[in-house]
C-alpha positions as CSV (number, residue, x, y, z in Angstrom):
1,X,25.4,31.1,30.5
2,X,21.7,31.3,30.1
3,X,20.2,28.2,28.3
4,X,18.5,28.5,25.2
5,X,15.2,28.0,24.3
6,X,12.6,27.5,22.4
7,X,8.5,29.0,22.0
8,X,6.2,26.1,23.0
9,X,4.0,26.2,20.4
10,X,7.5,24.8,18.1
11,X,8.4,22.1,21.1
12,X,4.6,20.7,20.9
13,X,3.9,20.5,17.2
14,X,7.6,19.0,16.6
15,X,7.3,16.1,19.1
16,X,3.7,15.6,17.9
17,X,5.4,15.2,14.6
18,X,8.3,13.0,15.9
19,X,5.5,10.6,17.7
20,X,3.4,10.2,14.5
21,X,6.0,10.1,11.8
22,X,7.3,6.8,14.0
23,X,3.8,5.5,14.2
24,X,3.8,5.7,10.6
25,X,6.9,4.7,10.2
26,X,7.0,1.5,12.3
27,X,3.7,0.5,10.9
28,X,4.7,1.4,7.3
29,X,7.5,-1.0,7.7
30,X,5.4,-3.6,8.9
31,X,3.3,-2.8,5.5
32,X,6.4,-3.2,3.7
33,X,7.1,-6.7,4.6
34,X,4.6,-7.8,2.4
35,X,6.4,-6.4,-0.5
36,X,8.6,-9.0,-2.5
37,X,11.9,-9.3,-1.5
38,X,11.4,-6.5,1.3
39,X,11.2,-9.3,4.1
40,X,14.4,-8.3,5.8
41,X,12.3,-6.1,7.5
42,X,11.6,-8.7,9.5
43,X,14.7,-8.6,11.5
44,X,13.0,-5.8,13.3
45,X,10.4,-7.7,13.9
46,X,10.4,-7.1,17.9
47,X,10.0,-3.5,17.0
48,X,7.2,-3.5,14.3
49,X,3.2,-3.5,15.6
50,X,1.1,-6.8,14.4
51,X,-2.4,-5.7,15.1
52,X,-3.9,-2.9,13.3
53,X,-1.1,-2.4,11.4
54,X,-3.2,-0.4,8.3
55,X,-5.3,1.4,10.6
56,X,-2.9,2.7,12.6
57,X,-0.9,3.8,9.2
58,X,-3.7,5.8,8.0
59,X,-4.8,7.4,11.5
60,X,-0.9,8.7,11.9
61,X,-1.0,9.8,8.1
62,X,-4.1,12.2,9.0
63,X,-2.3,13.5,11.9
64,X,0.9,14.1,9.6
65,X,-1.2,15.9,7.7
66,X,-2.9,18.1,10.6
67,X,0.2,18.8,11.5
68,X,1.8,19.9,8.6
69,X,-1.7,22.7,8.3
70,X,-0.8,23.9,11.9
71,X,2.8,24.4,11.1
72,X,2.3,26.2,8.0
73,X,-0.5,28.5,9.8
74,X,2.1,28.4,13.5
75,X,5.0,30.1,11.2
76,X,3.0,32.3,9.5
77,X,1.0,34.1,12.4
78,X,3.6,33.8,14.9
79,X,6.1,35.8,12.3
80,X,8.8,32.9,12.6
81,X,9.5,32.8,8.3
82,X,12.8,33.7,8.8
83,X,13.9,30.2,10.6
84,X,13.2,28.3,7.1
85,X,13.6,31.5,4.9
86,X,16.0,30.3,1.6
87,X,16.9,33.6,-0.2
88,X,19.9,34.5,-2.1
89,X,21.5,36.0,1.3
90,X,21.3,32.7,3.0
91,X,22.4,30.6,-0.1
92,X,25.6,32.7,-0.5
93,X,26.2,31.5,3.0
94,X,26.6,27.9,1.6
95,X,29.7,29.4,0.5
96,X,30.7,30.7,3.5
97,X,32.5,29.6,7.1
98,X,31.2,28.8,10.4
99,X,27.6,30.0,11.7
100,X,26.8,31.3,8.3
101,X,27.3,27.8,6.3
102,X,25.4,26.1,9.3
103,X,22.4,28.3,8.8
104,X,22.4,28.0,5.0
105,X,22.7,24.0,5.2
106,X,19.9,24.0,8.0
107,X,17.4,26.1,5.6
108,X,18.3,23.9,2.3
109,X,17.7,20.7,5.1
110,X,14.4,22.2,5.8
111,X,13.1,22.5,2.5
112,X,14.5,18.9,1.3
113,X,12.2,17.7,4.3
114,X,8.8,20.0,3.5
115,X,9.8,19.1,-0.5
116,X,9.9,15.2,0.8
117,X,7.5,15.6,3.2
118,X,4.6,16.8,0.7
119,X,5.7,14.2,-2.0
120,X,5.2,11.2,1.1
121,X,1.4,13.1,1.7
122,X,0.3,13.2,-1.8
123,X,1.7,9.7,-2.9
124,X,0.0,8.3,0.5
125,X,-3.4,9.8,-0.2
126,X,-2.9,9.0,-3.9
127,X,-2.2,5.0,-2.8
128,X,-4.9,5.3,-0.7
129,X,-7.6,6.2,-2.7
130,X,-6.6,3.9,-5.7
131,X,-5.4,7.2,-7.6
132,X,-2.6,6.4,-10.1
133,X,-1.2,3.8,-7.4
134,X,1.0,2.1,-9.4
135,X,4.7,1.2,-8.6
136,X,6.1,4.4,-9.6
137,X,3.7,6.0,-7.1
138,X,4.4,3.2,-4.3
139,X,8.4,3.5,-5.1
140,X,8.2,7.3,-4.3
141,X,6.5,6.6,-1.1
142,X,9.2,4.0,-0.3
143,X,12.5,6.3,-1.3
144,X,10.7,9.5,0.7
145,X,10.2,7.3,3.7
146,X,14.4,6.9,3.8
147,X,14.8,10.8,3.0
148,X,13.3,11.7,5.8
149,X,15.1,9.5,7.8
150,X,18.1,10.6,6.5
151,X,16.9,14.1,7.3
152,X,16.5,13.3,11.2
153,X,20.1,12.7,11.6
154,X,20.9,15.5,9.3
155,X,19.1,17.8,11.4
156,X,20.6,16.3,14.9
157,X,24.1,17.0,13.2
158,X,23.6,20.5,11.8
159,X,21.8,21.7,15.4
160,X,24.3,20.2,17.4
161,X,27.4,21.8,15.3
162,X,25.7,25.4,15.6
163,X,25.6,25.2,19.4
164,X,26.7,22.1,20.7
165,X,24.4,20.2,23.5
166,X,22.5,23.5,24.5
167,X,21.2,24.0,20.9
168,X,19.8,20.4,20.7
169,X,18.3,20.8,24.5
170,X,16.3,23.8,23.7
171,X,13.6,21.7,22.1
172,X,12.9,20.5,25.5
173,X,12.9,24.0,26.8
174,X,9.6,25.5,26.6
175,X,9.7,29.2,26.3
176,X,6.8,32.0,25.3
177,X,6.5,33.4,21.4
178,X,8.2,36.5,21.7
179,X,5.4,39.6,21.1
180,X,5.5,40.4,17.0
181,X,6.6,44.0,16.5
182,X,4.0,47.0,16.6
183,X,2.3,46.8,13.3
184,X,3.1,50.3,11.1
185,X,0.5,53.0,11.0
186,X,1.2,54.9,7.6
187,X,-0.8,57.8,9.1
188,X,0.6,58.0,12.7
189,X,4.2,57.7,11.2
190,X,3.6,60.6,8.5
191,X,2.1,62.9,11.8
192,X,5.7,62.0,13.5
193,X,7.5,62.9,10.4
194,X,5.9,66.7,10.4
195,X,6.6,67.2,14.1
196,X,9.8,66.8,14.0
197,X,10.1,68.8,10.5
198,X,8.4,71.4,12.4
199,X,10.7,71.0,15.6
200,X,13.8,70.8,13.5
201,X,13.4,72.7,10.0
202,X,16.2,71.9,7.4
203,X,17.9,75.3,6.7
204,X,18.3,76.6,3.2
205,X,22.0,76.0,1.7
206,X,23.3,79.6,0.6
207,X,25.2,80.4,-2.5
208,X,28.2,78.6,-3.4
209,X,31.1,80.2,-1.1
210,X,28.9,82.5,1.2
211,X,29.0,82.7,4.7
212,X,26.2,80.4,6.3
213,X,24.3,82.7,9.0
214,X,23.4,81.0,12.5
215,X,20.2,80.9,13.7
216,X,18.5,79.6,17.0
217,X,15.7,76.7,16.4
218,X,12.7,78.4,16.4
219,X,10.4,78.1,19.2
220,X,7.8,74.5,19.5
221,X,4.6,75.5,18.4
222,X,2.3,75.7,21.2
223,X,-0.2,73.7,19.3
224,X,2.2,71.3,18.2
225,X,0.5,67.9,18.2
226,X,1.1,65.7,21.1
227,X,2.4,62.1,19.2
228,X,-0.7,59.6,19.9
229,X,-0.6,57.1,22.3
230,X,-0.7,53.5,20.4
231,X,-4.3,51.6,20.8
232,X,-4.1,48.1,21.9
233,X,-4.3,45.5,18.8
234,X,-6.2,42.4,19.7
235,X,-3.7,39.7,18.8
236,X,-5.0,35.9,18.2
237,X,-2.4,32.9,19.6
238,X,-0.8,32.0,17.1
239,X,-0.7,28.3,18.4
240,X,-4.7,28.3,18.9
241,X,-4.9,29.2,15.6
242,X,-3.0,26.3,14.5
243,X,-4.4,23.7,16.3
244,X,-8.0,25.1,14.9
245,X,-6.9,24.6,11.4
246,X,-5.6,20.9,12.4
247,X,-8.2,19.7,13.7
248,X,-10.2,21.4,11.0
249,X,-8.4,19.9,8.2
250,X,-8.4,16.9,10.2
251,X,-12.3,16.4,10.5
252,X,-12.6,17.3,6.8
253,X,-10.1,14.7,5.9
254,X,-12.2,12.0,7.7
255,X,-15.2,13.3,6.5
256,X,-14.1,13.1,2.9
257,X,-12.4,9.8,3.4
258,X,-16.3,8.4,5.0
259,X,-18.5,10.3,1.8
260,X,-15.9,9.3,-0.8
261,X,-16.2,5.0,-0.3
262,X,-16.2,2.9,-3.9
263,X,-19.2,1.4,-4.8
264,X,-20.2,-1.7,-7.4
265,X,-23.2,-1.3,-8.7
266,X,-24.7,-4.7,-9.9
267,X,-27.6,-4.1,-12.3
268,X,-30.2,-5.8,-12.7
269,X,-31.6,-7.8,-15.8
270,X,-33.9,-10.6,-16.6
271,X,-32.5,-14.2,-16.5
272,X,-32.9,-14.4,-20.4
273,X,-30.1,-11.4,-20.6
274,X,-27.9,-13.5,-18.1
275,X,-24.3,-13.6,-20.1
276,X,-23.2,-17.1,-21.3
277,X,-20.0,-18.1,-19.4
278,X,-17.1,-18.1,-22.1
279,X,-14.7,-15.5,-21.4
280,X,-16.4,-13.5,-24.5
281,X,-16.7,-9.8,-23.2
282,X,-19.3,-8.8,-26.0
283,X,-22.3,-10.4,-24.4
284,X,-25.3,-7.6,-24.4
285,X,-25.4,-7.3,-20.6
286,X,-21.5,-6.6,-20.1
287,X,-21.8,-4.0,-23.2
288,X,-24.3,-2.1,-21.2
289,X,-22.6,-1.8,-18.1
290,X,-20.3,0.8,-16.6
291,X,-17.3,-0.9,-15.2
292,X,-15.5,-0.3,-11.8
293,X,-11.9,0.9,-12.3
294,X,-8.5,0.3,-10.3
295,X,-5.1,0.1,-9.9
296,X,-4.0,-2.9,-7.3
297,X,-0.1,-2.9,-6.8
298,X,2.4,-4.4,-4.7
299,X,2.0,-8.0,-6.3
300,X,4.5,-9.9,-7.4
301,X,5.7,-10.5,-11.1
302,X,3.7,-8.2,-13.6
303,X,6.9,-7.0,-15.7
304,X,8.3,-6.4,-12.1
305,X,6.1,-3.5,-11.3
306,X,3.9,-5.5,-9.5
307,X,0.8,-3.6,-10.5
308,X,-2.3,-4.1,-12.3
309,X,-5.5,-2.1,-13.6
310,X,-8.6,-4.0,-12.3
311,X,-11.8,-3.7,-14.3
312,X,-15.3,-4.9,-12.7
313,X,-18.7,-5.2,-14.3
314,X,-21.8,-7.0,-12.6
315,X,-25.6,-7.7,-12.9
316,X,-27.6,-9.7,-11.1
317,X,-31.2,-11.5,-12.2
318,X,-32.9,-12.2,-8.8
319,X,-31.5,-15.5,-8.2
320,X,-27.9,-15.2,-9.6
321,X,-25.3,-12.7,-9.8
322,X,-22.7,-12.5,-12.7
323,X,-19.5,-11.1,-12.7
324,X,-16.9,-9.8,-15.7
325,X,-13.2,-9.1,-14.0
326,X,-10.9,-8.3,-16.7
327,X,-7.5,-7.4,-15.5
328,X,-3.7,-6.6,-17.0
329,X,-1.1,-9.2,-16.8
330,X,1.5,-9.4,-19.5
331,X,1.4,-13.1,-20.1
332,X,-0.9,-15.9,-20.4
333,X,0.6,-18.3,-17.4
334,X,-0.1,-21.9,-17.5
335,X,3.0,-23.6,-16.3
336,X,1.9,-24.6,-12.6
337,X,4.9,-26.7,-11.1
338,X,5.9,-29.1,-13.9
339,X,8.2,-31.9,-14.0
340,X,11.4,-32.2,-16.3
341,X,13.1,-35.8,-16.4
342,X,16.6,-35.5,-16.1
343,X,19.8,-38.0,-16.1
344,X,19.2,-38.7,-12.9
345,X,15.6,-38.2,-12.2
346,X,12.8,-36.2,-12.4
347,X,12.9,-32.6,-10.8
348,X,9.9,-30.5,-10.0
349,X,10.6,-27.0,-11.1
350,X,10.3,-24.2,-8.4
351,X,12.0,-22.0,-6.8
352,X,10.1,-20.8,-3.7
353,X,7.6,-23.6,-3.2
354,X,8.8,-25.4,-0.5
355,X,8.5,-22.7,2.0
356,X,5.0,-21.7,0.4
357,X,6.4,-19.2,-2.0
358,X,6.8,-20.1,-5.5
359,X,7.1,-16.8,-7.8
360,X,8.1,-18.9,-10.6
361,X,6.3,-22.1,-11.7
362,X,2.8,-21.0,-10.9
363,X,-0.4,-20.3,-12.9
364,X,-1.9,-17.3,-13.0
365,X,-4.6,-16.7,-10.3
366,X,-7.4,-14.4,-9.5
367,X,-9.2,-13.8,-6.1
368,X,-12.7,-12.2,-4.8
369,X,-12.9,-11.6,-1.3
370,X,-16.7,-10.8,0.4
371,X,-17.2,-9.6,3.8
372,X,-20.0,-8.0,5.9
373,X,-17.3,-5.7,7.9
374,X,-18.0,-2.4,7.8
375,X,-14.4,-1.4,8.7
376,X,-12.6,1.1,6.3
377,X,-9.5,-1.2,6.2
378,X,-10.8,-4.7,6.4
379,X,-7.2,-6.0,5.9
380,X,-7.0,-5.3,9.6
381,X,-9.6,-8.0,10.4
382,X,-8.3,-10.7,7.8
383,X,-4.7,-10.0,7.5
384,X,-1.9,-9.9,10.1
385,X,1.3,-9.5,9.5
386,X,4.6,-10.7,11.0
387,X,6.6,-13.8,10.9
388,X,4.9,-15.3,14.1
389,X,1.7,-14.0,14.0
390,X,0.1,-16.7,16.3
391,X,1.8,-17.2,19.5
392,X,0.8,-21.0,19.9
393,X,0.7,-22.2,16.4
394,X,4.1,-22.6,14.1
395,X,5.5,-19.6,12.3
396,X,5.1,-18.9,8.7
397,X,7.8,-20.3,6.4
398,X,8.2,-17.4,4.5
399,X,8.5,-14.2,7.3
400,X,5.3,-12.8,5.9
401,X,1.9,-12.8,7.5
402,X,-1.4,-15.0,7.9
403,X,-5.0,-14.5,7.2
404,X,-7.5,-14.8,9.8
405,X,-10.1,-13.5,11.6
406,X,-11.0,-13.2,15.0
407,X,-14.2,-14.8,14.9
408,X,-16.5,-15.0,11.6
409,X,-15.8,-16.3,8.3
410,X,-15.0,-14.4,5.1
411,X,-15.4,-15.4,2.0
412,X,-13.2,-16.4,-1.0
413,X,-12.9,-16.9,-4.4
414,X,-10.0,-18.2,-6.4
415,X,-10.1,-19.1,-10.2
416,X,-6.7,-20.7,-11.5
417,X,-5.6,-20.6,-14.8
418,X,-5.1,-24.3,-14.6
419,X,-6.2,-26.1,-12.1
420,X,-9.8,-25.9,-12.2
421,X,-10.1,-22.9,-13.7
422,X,-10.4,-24.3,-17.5
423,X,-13.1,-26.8,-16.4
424,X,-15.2,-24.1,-15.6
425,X,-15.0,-24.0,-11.8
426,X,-13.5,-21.2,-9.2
427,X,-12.5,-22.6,-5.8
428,X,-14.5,-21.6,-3.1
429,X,-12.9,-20.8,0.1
430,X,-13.0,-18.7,3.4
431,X,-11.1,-17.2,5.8
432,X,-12.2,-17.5,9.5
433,X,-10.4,-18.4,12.9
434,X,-7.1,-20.0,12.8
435,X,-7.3,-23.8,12.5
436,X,-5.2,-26.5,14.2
437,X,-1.9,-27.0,12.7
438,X,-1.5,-30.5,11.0
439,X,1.7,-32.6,12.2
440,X,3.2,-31.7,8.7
441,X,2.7,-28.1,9.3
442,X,3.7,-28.2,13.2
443,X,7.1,-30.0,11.7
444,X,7.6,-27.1,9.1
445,X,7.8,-29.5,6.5
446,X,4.8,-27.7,4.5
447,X,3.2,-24.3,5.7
448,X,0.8,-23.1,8.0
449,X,-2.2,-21.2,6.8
450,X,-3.5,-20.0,9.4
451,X,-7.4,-19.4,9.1
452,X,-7.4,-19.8,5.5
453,X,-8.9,-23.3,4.2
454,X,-11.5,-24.4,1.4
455,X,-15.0,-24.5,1.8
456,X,-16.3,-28.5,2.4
457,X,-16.3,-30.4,-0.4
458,X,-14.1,-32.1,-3.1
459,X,-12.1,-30.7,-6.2
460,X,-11.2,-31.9,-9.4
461,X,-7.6,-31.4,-9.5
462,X,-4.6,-32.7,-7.7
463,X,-0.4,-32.1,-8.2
464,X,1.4,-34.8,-9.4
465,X,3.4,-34.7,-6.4
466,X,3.1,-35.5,-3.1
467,X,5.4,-34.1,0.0
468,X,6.1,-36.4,3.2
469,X,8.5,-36.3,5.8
470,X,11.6,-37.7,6.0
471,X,13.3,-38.5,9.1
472,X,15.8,-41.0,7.6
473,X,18.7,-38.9,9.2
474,X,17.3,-38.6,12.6
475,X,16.1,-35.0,11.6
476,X,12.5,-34.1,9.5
477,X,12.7,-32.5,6.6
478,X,10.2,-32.2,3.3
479,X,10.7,-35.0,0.4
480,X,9.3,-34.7,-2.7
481,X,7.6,-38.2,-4.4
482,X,7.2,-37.1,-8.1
483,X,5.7,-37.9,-10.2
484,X,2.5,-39.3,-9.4
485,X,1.0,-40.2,-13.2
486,X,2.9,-40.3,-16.7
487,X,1.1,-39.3,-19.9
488,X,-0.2,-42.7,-22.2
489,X,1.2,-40.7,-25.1
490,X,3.7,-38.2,-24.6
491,X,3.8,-36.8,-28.0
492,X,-0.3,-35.8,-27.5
493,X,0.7,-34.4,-24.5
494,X,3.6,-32.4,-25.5
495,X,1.2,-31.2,-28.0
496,X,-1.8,-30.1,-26.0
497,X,0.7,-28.2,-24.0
498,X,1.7,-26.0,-26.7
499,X,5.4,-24.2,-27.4
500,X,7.5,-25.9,-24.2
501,X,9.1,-22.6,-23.1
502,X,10.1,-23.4,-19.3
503,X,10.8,-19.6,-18.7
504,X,8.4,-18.5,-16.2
505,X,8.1,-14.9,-17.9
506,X,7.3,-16.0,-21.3
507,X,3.7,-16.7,-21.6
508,X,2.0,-20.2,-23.0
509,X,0.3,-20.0,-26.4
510,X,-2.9,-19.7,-27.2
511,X,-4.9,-22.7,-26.5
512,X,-2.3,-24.4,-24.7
513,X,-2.9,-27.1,-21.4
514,X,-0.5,-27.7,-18.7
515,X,-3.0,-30.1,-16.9
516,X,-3.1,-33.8,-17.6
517,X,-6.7,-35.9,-17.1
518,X,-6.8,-38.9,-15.7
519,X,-7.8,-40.9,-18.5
520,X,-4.9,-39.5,-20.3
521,X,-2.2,-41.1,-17.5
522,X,-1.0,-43.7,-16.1
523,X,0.3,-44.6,-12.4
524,X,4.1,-44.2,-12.2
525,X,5.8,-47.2,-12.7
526,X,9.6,-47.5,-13.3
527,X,8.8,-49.4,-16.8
528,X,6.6,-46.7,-17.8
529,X,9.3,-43.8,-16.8
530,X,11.8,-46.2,-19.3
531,X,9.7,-44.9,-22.2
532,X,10.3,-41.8,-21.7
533,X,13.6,-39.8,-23.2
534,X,15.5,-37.5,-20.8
535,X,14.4,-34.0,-21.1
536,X,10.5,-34.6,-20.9
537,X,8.2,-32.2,-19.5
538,X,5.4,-32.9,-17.9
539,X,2.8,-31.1,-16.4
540,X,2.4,-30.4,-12.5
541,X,-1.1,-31.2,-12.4
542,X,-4.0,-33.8,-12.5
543,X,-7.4,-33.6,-13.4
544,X,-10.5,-35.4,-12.9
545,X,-14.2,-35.6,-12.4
546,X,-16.1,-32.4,-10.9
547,X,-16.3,-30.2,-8.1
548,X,-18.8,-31.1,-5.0
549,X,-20.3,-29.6,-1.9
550,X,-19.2,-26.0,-1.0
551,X,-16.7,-25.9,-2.7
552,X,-19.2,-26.1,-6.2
553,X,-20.7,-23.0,-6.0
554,X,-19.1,-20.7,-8.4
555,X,-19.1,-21.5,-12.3
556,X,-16.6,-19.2,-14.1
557,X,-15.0,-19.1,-17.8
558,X,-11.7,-17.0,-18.8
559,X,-9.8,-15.8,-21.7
560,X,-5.9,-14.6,-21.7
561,X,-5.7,-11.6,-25.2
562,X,-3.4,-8.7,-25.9
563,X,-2.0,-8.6,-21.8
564,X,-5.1,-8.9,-20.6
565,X,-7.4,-11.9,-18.5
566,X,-11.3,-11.9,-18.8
567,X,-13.0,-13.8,-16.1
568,X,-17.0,-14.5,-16.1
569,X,-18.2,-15.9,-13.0
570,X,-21.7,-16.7,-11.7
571,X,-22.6,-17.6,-8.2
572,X,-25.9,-17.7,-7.0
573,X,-27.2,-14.5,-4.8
574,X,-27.4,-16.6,-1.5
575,X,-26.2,-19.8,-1.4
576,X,-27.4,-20.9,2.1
577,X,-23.4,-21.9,3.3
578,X,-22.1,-21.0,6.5
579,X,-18.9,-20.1,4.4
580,X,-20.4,-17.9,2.1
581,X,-21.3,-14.0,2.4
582,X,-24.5,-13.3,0.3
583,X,-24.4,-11.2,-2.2
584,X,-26.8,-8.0,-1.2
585,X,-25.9,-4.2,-0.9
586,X,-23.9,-3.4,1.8
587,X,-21.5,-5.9,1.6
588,X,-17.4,-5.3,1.3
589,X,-15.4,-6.5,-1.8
590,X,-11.7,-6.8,-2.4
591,X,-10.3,-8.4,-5.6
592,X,-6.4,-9.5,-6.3
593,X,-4.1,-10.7,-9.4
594,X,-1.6,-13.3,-9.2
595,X,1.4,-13.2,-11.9
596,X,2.8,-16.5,-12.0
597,X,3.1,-16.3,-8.0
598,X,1.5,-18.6,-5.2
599,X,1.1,-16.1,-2.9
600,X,1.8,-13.0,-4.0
601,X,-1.2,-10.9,-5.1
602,X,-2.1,-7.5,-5.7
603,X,-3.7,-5.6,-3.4
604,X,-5.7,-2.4,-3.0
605,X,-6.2,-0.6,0.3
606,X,-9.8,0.9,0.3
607,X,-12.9,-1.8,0.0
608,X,-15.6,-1.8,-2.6
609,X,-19.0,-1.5,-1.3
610,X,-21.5,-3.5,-3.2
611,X,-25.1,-2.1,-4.2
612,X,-27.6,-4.6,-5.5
613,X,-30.5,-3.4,-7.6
């Protein structure tokens, strides 16, 4: 029996497919890990890539894309539309038996996968460029990504039950495009049509019931026209043409993606127009300013989308530079790790803090990331994924990733709603090589993190808590010392902190505290705790004095109204730290919300370039 097979120009662009869909795939996966409560990805960790994991997402998307133009364009020229053709001929064949069922379910297959196919394409580009990439957009991404998996098998099943082992080996049987038939001539066929009338005249039918006479065929005429000899047609390859249009829509893909970068302006004003930090939005120079829209998804919390719309205003006068972030988050989040006395003891409330993860008991956060890269995907250079990203230091506690970089420092910005935050200062941190574990963090007992750390300098907060080890049972392990300070008057405190609602999705009211200064405590003492009825509440968090050093350089004010956070923040344009990336055009942002969660933030995949009047 003759083996089957299959025209080239189908074998190439399906395993070119095949190879890129797993590049995206694999690296998608890795993507997906950072996703809450998608970390079971990680049990294929051996399998996923850990080094230009978004690049390599993005470069196989464009060559999905390519490839998807060249197919459509292959089909077309190469006159292979019946393979996929779904008309009402083939759909009655869903009702039928053997080859002809096979043949309809392998044409409905196909258009499940170009349907699916498109739908992964447009929700990619859309999450790319920051279009509408919300959750609904990321979920369809997510569920297409399984359909087409589903699809592969499908497909394996379907060709092998139409023609066993030979039908699936054809696809690794090259074979030329068979010609296209002659295209018609309406002319040359209408000359055909008169020679023969005039070789073969139709005879006239006689009267109803007459003898029909018999006559010879009349003679060819000698001047009978000969029937023409067919010219050659020029036909273009099919498969060239295809791979022109790729690489084509390719290069005006890349093109697009290089022309179409975001940009913040920041504008420039006098230093008597410089906005007075107070989390009031109505100050003259934010009411004259455009603001820089997007969506940022994938976080965690936010009414369990995970998504929020990121608005950015800036101006700038010659020595400072002064921001306006206003963001969506549907409640005002102030409880940061409390402490509730119980019958037997106090407890610190949290659910994933102990492995560096709490998506509970946290305040609400905002972060500001600066870098000189020029790279399209800067996550690349700051962010690597995987459970064990570093081979020599300990792995993360949580199965996600770890920032740092290569060599370098970026720099980083974090405001918390409570500590620090409502004293007017923003942390100031950076991201650069990875450091040397601690002996805690070599142990497990607290996590890793990495290259991230905080500038030099000192803080004005602390937890009320404290972590050691224990190795009381021959074995280390985490133990919590809480707490650290009790309130002088617990009624004062109970009611700075405003309606006691210890459900981590219901907001705090307006003008509520869940910090505790200094000169409002006292040090723990057992005679102390005796004063205090079970069911207390307390807050997680201490604070004191100012910030210092590095760590000083970023002044900030916020306001939590109707779902939304305003955060003004002023650092000066240069401030001379290693740590620190000056403010000037050319440099990348990225920004990121925080719902209630330690660690995990929105995030948005294209970088803002920053323009400085």
């Amino acid at each position: 029996m003759r083996p089957r097979r299959t025209d080239y120009g189908t074998i190439i662009l399906h395993w070119l497919f095949v190879a890129a869909f797993a590049v995206a795939l694999f690296s998608g996966l890795r993507i997906a890990t950072e996703a809450p409560d998608r970390t079971w990805i990680n049990l294929f960790d051996v399998l996923l890539p850990r080094n230009s994991v978004w690049t390599a997402h993005m470069q196989a998307a464009v060559v999905l894309v390519a490839l998807t133009l060249a197919y459509i364009v292959y089909v077309i020229k190469a006159g292979l539309g019946r393979r996929i053709q779904l008309d009402r001929v083939r759909l009655r064949g869903l009702f039928g038996r053997g080859q002809s069922r096979l043949s309809a379910v392998n044409a409905c297959l196909y258009w499940i996968f170009f349907v699916t196919m498109l739908a992964l394409l447009v929700s990619g580009g859309l999450l790319y460029f920051g279009l509408y990439s919300g959750y609904d957009v990321a979920m369809l991404h997510w569920v297409g990504t399984w359909v087409i998996l589903a699809f592969a098998v499908l497909h394996v099943v379907t060709h092998y039950k139409s023609g066993g082992a030979s039908q699936l080996l054809r696809i690794f049987r090259p074979a030329p495009l068979p010609a296209p038939p002659p295209r018609l001539d309406a002319v040359e066929l209408l000359n055909l049509l008169m020679e023969q009338q005039a070789a073969h005249p139709i005879q006239p039918r006689g009267d109803f019931g007459a003898d029909r006479a018999t006559e010879a065929d009349p003679a060819p005429r000698e001047n009978a026209r000969k029937a023409r000899s067919k010219s050659p047609t020029l036909q273009a390859n099919a498969f060239v043409v295809a791979a022109a249009v790729a690489i084509t829509g390719a290069s005006m893909i890349m093109a697009a993606d290089r022309m179409s970068v975001d940009h913040l302006q920041i504008h420039r004003i006098t230093p008597a127009e410089a906005p007075t930090l107070d989390g009031d939005t109505s100050d003259r120079a934010w009411r004259s300013v455009k603001p820089f829209a997007l969506i940022t998804g994938e976080g965690g919390n936010f009414d369990g989308k995970g998504e929020s719309r990121i608005e950015i205003r800036a101006v700038q006068d010659g020595t400072w530079a002064y921001f306006l972030f206003t963001w969506e988050d549907p409640t005002r989040s102030l409880k940061h790790l409390p402490l509730v006395k119980e019958a037997d003891g106090w407890h610190l409330l949290r659910t994933g803090y102990d492995i560096g993860d709490e998506h509970d008991y946290n305040e609400d956060k905002f972060s500001v990331l600066l870098t000189t890269s020029d790279g399209t995907l800067a996550g690349d250079r700051t962010f690597h994924a995987g459970p064990h990203p570093i081979p020599n230091a300990p792995a993360t506690m949580t199965g996600r990733g770890l920032h740092f970089t290569e060599s370098g420092y970026v720099d980083v910005w974090q405001w918390k709603a409570t500590s620090g935050g409502p004293t007017g200062w923003m942390d100031d941190a950076h991201i650069g090589p990875p450091v040397d574990p601690t002996p805690m963090q070599a142990a497990n007992i607290i996590p890793y993190r990495g290259g991230f750390a905080p500038d030099p300098g000192t803080v004005n907060y602390r937890d009320n808590f404290t972590v050691v080890a224990d190795t009381a049972d021959g074995t280390t392990r985490s133990r919590l010392i809480a707490p650290l300070r009790l309130p002088r008057d617990v009624a004062a405190m109970a009611a700075a902190m405003g309606n006691i609602d210890l459900d981590p999705n219901h907001g705090e009211s307006e003008g509520a505290r869940w910090f505790m200064t200094e000169a409002e405590t006292v040090p723990y003492s057992a005679d102390a705790d005796a004063q205090l009825p079970i069911g207390t509440v307390i807050p997680g968090v201490i604070v004191d004095g100012e910030f210092s050093g590095d760590r000083a350089d970023i002044r900030c004010a916020a306001r939590w109204a109707s779902g939304h956070w305003a955060l003004e923040v002023a650092r000066r344009l240069d401030t001379g730290s290693e740590y620190d990336v000056p403010i000037r055009s050319g440099v990348f942002m990225r920004v990121a919300a925080f719902d209630h969660s330690q660690i995990r933030h929105t995030r948005h995949v294209r970088p803002i370039r920053i323009e400085v009047e």
